[in-house]
C-alpha positions in Angstrom: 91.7 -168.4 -95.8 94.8 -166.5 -95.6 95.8 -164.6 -92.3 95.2 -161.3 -92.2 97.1 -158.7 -91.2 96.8 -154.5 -91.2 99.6 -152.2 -91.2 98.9 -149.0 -89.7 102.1 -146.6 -90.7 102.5 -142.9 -92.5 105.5 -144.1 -93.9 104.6 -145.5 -97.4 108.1 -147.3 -97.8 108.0 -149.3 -94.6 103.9 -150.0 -95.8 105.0 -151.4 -99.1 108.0 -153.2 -98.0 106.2 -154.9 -94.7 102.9 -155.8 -96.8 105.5 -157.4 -99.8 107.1 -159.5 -97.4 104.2 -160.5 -95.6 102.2 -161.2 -99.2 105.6 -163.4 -100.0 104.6 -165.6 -97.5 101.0 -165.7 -98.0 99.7 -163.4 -95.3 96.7 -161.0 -96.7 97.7 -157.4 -96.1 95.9 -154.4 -95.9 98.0 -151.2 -95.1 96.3 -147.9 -93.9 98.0 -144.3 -92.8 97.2 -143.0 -89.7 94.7 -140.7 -90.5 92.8 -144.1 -92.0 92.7 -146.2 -88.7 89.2 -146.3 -87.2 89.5 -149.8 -84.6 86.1 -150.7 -85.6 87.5 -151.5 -89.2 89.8 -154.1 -88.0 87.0 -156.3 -86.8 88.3 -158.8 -90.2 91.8 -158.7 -88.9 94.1 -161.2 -87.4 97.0 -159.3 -86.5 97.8 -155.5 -86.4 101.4 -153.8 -87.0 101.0 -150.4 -85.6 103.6 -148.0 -85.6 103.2 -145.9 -82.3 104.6 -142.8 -83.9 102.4 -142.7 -86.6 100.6 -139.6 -86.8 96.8 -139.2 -85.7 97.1 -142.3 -84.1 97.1 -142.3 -80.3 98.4 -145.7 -79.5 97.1 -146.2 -76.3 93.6 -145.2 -77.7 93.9 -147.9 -80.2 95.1 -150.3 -78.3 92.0 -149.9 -75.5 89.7 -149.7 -78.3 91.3 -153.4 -79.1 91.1 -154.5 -76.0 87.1 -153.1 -75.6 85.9 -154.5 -78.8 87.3 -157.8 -79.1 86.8 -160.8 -76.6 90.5 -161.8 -75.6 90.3 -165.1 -78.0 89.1 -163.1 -80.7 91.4 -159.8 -80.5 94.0 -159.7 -82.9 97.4 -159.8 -82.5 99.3 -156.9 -82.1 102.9 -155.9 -82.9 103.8 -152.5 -82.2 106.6 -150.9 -84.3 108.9 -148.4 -82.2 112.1 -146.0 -83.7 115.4 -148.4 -81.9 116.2 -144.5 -80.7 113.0 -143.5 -78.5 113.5 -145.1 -75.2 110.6 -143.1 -74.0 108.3 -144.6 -76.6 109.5 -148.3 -76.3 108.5 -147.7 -72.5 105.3 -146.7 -73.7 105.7 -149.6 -75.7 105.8 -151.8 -72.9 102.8 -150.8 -70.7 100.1 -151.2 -73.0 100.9 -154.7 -73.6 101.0 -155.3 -77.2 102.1 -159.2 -78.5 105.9 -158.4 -79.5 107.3 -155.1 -80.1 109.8 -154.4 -83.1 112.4 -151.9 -83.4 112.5 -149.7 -86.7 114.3 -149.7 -88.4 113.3 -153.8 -88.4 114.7 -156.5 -89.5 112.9 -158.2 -92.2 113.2 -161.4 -91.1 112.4 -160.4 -87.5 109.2 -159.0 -88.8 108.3 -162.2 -90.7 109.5 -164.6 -87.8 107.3 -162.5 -85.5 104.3 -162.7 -87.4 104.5 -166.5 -88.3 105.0 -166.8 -84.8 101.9 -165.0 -83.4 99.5 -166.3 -86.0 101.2 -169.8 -85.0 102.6 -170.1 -88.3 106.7 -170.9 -87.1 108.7 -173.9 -88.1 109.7 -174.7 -84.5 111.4 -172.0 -83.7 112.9 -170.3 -80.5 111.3 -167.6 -79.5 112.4 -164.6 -81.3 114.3 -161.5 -80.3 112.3 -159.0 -81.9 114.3 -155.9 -81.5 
């Protein structure tokens, strides 16, 4: 079975753009706006890119609810998407942890590098620089 992956963003451009790319590369993608995300519903996923500015998400909220529902092995992954422009929210960013953070606008070969990566799908790679 295909990874899968959820992409939690009010933009519909960056939604359909990061769920073709990841469908390219044989990832299954679900993609939800803020007002859709319930943590509870992303029992089925393997990694989640949330964007932190999203509206009606509360990222920290999320995250903990992650972090409360899942056993560590089983969480998912998480990639947080933050503007390249908001220091304050890339600090944000920072202290709840997520697996990688990516500046948006990204990169689309960041964001596929960084995925393959986390779900330990990389072709020997370094490590990534994200931003």
């Amino acid at each position: 079975m295909n990874p899968r992956i959820t992409i939690i963003d009010d933009d519909a451009n960056v939604r359909i753009i990061a769920a073709t790319l990841l469908e390219l590369r044989d990832f299954s993608v679900r993609t939800l706006s803020g007002s859709q995300i319930d943590p509870a519903s992303l029992d089925d996923t393997d990694l989640v890119l949330l964007d932190l500015e999203t509206s009606g998400v509360n990222g920290l909220r999320t995250v903990q609810e992650l972090h409360r529902q899942f056993d560590r092995r089983d969480r998912p992954r998480l990639i947080v998407a933050v503007p390249a422009d908001a220091p304050d929210t890339e600090r944000f960013a920072h202290r709840i942890r997520p697996d990688a953070i990516l500046h948006k606008p990204f990169d689309p070969r960041a964001l596929i590098r960084t995925v393959e990566e986390l779900l330990g799908r990389c072709d020997d790679q370094p490590a990534a620089d994200a931003g």
